[in-house]
C-alpha positions as CSV (number, residue, x, y, z in Angstrom):
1,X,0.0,0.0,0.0
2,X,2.9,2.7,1.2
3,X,4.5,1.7,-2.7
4,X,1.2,2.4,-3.9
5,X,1.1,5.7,-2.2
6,X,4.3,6.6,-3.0
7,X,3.6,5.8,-6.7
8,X,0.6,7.8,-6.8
9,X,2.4,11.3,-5.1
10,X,5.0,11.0,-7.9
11,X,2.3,10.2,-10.5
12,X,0.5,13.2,-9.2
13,X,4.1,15.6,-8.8
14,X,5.0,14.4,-12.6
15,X,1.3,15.7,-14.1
16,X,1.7,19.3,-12.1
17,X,5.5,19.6,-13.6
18,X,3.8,19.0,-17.2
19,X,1.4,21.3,-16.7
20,X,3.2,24.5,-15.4
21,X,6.0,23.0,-18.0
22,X,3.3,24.0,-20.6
23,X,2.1,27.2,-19.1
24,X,5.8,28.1,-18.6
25,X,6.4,27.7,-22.8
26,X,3.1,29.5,-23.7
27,X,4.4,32.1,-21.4
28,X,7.8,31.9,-23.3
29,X,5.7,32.0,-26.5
30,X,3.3,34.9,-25.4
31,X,6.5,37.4,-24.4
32,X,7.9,36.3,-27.3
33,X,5.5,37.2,-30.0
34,X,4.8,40.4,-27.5
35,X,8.6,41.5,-28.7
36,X,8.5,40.5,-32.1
37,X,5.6,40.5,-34.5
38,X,4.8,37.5,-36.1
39,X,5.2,37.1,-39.6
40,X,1.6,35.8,-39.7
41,X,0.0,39.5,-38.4
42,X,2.1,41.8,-40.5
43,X,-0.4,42.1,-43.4
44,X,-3.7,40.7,-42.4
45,X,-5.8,43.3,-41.0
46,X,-3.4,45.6,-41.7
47,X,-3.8,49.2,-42.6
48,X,-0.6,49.6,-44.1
49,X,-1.5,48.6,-47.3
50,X,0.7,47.6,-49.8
51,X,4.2,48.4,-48.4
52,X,6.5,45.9,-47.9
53,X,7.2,45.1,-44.7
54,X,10.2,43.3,-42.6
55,X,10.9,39.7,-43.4
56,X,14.1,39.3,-42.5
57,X,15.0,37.3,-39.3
58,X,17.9,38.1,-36.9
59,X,20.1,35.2,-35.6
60,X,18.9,35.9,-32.1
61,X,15.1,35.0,-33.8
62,X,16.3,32.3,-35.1
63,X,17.5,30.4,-32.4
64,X,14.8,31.6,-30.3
65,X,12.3,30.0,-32.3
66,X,14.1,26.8,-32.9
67,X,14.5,26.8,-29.4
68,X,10.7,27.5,-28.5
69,X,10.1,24.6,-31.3
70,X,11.7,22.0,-28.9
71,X,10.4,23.2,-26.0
72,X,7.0,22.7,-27.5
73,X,7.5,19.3,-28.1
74,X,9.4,18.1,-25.1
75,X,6.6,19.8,-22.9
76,X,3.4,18.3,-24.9
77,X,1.7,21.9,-26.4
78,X,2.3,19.8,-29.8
79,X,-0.9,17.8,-28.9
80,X,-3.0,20.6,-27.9
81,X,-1.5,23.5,-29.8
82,X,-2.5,26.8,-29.1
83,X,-2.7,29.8,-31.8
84,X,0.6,31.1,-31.1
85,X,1.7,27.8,-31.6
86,X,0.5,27.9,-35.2
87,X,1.7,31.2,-35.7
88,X,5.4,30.1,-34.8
89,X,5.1,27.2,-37.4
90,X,4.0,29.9,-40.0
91,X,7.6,31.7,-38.9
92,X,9.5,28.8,-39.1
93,X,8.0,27.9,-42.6
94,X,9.6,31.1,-43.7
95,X,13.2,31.0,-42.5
96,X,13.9,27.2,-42.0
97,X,11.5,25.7,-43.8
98,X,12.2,22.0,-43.4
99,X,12.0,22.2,-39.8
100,X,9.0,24.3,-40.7
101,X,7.2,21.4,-42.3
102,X,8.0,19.2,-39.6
103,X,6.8,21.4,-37.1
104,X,3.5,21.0,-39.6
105,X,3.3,17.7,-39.6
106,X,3.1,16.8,-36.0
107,X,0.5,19.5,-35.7
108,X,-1.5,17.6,-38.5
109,X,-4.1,15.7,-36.5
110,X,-7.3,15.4,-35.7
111,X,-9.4,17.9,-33.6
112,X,-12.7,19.4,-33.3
113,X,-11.2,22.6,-32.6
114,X,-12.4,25.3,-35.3
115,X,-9.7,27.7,-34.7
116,X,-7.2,24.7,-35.0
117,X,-8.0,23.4,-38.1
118,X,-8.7,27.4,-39.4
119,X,-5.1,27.4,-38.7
120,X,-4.0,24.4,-40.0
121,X,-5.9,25.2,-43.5
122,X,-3.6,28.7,-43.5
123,X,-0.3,26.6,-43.2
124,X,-1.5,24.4,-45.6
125,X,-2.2,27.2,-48.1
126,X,1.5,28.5,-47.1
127,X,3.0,25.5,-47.6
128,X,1.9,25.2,-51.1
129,X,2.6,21.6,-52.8
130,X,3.6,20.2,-49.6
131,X,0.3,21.7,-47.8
132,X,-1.8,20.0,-50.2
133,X,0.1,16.5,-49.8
134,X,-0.2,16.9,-46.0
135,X,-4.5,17.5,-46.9
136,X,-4.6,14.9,-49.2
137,X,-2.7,12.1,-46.9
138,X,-5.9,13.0,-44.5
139,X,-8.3,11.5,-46.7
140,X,-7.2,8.2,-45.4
141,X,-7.6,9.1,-41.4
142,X,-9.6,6.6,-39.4
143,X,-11.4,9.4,-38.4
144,X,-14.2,10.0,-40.6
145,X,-14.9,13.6,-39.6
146,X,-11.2,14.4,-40.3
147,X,-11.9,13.0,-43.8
148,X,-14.6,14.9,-44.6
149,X,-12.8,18.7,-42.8
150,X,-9.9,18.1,-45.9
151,X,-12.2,16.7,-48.3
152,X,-13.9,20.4,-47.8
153,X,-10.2,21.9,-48.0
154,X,-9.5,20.0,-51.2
155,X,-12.8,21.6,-52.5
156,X,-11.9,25.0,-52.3
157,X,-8.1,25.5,-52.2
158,X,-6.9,21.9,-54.6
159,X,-4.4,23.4,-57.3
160,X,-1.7,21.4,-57.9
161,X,-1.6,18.4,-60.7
162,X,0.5,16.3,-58.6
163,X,-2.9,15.6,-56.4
164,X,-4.9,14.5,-59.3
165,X,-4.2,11.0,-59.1
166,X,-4.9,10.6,-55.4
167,X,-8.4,12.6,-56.0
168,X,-9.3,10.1,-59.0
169,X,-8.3,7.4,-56.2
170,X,-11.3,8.2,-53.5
171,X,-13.4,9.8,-56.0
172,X,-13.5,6.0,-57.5
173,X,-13.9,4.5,-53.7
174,X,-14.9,6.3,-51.3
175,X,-19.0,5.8,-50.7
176,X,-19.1,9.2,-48.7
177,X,-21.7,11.2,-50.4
178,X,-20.3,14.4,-49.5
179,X,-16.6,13.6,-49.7
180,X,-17.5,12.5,-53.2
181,X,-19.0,15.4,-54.4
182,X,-16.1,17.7,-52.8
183,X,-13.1,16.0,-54.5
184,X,-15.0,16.0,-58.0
185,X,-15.1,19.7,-57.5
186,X,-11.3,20.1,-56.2
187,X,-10.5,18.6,-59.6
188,X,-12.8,21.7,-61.4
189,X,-10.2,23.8,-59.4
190,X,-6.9,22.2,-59.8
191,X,-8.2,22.7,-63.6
192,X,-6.4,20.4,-65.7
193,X,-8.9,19.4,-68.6
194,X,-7.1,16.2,-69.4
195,X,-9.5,15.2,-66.5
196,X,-12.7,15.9,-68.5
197,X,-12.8,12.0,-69.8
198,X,-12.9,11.1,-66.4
199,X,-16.0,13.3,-65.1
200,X,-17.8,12.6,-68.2
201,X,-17.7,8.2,-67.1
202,X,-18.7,9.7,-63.8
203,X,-21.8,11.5,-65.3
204,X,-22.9,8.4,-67.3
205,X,-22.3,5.4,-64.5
206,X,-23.7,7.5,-61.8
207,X,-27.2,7.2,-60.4
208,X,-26.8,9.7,-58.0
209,X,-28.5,12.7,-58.5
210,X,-26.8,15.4,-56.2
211,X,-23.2,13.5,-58.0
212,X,-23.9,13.6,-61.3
213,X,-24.9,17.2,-61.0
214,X,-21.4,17.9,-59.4
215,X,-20.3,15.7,-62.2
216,X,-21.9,18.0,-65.1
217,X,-20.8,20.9,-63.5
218,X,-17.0,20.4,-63.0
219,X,-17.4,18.2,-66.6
220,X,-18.5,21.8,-68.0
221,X,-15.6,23.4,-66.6
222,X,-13.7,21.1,-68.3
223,X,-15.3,21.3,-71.8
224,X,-16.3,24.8,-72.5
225,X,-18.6,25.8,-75.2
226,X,-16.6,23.1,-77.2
227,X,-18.6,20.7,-75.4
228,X,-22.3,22.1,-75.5
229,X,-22.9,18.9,-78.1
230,X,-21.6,16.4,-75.6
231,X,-23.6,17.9,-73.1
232,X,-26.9,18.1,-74.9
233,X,-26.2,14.2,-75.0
234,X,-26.1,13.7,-71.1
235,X,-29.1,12.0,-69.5
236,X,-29.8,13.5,-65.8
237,X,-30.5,11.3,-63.3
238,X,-32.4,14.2,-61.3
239,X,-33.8,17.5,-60.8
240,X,-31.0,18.6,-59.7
241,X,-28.5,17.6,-62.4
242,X,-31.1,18.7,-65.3
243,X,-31.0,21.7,-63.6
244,X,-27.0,21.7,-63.7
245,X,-27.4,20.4,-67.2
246,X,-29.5,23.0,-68.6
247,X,-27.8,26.2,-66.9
248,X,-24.5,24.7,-67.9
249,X,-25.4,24.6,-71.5
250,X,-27.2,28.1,-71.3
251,X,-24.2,30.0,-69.5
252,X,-21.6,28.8,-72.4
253,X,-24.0,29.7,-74.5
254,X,-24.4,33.1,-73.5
255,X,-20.0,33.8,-72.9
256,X,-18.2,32.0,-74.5
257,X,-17.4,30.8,-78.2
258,X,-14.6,29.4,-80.8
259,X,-12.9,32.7,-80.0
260,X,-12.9,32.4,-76.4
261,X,-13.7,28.6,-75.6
262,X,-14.2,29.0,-71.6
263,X,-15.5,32.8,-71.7
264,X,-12.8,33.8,-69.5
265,X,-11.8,37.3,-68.9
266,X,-10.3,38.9,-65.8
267,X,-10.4,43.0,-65.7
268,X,-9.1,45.4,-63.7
269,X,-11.1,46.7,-60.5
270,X,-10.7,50.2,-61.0
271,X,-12.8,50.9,-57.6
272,X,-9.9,49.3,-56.0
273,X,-7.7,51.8,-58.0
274,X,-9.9,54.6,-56.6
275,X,-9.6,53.7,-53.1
276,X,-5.9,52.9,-52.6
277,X,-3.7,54.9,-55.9
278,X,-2.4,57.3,-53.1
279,X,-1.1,54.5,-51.0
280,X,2.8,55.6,-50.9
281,X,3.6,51.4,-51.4
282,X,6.7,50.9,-53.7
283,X,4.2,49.0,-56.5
284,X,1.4,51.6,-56.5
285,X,3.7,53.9,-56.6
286,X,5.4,52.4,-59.8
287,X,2.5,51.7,-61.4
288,X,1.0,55.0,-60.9
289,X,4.3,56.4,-62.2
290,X,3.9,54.1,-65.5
291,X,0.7,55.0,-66.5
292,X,-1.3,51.1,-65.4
293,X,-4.0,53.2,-63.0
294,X,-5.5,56.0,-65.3
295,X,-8.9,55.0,-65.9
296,X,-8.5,54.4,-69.6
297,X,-5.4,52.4,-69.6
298,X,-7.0,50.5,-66.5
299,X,-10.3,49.7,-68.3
300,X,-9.1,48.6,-71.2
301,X,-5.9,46.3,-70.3
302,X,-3.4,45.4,-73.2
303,X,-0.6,42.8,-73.3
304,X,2.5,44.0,-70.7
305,X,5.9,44.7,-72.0
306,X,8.1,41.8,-70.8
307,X,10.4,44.1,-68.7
308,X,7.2,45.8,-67.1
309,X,5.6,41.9,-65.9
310,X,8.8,41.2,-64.7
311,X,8.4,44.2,-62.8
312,X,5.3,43.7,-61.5
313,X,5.8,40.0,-60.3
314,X,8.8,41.4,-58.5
315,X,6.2,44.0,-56.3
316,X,3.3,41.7,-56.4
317,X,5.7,39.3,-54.5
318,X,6.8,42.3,-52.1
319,X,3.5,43.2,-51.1
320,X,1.4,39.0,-50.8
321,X,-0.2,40.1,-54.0
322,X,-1.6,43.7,-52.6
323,X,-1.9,45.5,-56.0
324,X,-2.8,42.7,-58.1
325,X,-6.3,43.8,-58.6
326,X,-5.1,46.9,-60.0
327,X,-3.1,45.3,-63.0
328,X,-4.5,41.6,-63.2
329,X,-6.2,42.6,-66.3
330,X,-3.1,43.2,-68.0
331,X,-1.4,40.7,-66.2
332,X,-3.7,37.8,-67.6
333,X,-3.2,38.9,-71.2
334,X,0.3,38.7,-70.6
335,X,0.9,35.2,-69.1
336,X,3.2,32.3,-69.8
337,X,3.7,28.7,-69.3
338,X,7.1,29.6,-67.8
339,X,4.8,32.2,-65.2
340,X,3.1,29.2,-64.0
341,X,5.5,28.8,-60.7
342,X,5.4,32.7,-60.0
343,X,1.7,32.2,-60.0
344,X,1.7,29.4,-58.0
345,X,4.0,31.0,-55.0
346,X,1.9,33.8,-55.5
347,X,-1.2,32.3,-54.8
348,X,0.6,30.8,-51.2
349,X,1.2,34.5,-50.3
350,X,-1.9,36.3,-51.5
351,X,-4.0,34.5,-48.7
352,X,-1.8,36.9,-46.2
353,X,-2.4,39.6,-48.1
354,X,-3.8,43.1,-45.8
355,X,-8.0,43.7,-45.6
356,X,-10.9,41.4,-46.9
357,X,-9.5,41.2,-50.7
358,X,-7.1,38.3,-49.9
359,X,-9.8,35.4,-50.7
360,X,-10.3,37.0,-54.2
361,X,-6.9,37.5,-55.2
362,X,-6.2,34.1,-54.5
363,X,-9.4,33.1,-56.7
364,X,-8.2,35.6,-59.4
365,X,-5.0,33.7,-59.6
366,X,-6.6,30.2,-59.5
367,X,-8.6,31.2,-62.9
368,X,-5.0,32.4,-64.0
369,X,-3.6,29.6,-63.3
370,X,-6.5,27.4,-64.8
371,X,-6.2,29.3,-68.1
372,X,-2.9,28.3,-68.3
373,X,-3.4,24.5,-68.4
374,X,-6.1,24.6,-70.7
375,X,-4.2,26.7,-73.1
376,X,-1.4,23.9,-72.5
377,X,-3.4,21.1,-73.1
378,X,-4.7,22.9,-76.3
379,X,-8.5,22.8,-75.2
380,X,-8.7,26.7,-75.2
């Protein structure tokens, strides 16, 4: 009994150590972050629009951070991570970016906490290919919830080809009504068209109404108005996908044609002009200085000089895409296959971006970026 005792008081001792061990690194954390503003914070919310801003790390940061790293896993935050523990990771994924990504991965697991997995979709987004790999690896949790959270993340942030063949993989057998009809769509948005003989087997095996209307949508996408015939062909299943079926058919219709096969076109938002031209950030104040934000040049957007793209990829990357909505018309008639990585780190950044426009400049460089593989798969 007195060995039992015993056991129990050390038992008991070694749980209050763990705990103000953890109190003690959130602390560390909390003064931390109090002295130096995280990397996370600088733009978002932000009313200093546009200007670049400090990136650079000292050595002192450096190892402060490493050293905060350990102490988060030695101590057991790792397992119930608060915010600032995100926010660190987001820091690390800047300046040491392995370490960064391993930090990521052992916060990658399942909760039911919203502002964790809000957290965990932002690192994702930051951590671009390897985000998306850490997302897609989730679809095979045993926890079913989990699957259906990145199923939903796939649905709306999927851009990279490399996941296309793991997305075919559950689409073709996972039952999950829901997690179906999400990873069809995340193939809509990674865009490649290549894809489209897939969606259309999908459309005809299907007896599933809500699916096949998914199906016709994302098989749409794919198609463009050089698929109107094919799509005259389809038989719904449904309400829903005639419904799918006949507004498909009508929109293409009504944009697009054999001049413009997906009735794409992005324009400037000269509003945005309006409201933030007198910002003294290095890009506005180029562009302004070039002649990109008088209202005539703005409204009707012409192919850029290469010198002046190269330009304005170099500010765009300054800023986490800031002024893109001022020059995104010109920008999309300028594009390249070799711009396809710029756009593609771009898009990581643009979610940071300062004030509420961050979701649509990264949708603004999805359709960019979408454009781009249909023109290289010659379906444009």
């Amino acid at each position: 009994m007195k060995k039992i005792f015993i056991s129990f008081i050390f038992l008991m001792n070694c749980c209050f150590t763990f705990a103000q061990n953890v109190e003690e690194v959130n602390k560390k954390i909390r003064d931390y972050f109090s002295e130096f503003e995280p990397q996370f914070v600088k733009f978002r919310g932000s009313d200093y629009y546009g200007q670049t801003k400090d990136t650079t790390f000292t050595e002192y940061q450096l190892k402060t951070e490493i050293a905060l790293y350990n102490d988060i896993k030695q101590c057991g935050l790792i397992d119930k991570p608060t915010r600032n523990v995100f926010t660190l990771c987001h820091n690390m994924l800047i300046h040491s970016p392995e370490i960064g990504k391993e930090f990521l991965v052992l916060l990658n697991k399942p909760t039911r906490d919203f502002d964790a997995i809000d957290d965990l979709f932002s690192n994702f987004i930051f951590a671009g290919a390897f985000g998306e790999q850490l997302a897609l690896n989730n679809l095979q949790s045993e926890d079913p919830y989990w699957r259906l959270i990145w199923s939903r993340y796939l649905r709306k942030y999927a851009i990279y080809d490399s996941s296309i063949p793991v997305i075919v993989k559950e689409i073709s057998k996972n039952n999950h009504p829901e997690i179906k009809r999400n990873l069809i769509v995340a193939l809509s948005f990674i865009g490649n068209p290549t894809m489209a003989s897939f969606v259309k087997q999908i459309i005809d095996t299907t007896r599933d109404d809500s699916l096949q209307a998914k199906a016709i949508f994302v098989y749409a996408e794919f198609t463009g108005h050089a698929g109107i015939d094919a799509m005259k062909k389809i038989q719904p299943v449904g309400d829903v996908a005639k419904e799918e079926l006949k507004s498909s058919i009508a929109w293409f219709k009504e944009n697009a044609g054999k001049k413009n096969n997906y009735g794409v076109s992005v324009l400037n938002n000269y509003d945005f002009i309006e409201a933030y031209e007198n910002v003294p950030a290095n890009g506005i104040v180029w562009l302004k200085w070039h002649g990109y934000l008088k209202k005539q040049t703005a409204l009707n957007p012409k192919v850029l000089p290469a010198e002046d793209k190269k330009e304005i990829f170099h500010f765009l990357f300054l800023s986490n895409g800031f002024e893109l909505d001022m020059i995104k018309g010109q920008l999309f008639l300028s594009l390249e296959q070799s711009d396809m990585e710029k756009l593609l780190e771009l898009r990581t950044l643009a979610y940071y971006s300062a004030n509420q426009f961050s979701q649509a400049r990264m949708k603004t460089l999805g359709i960019m970026i979408r454009d781009l593989k249909r023109k290289a798969a010659g379906t444009y």
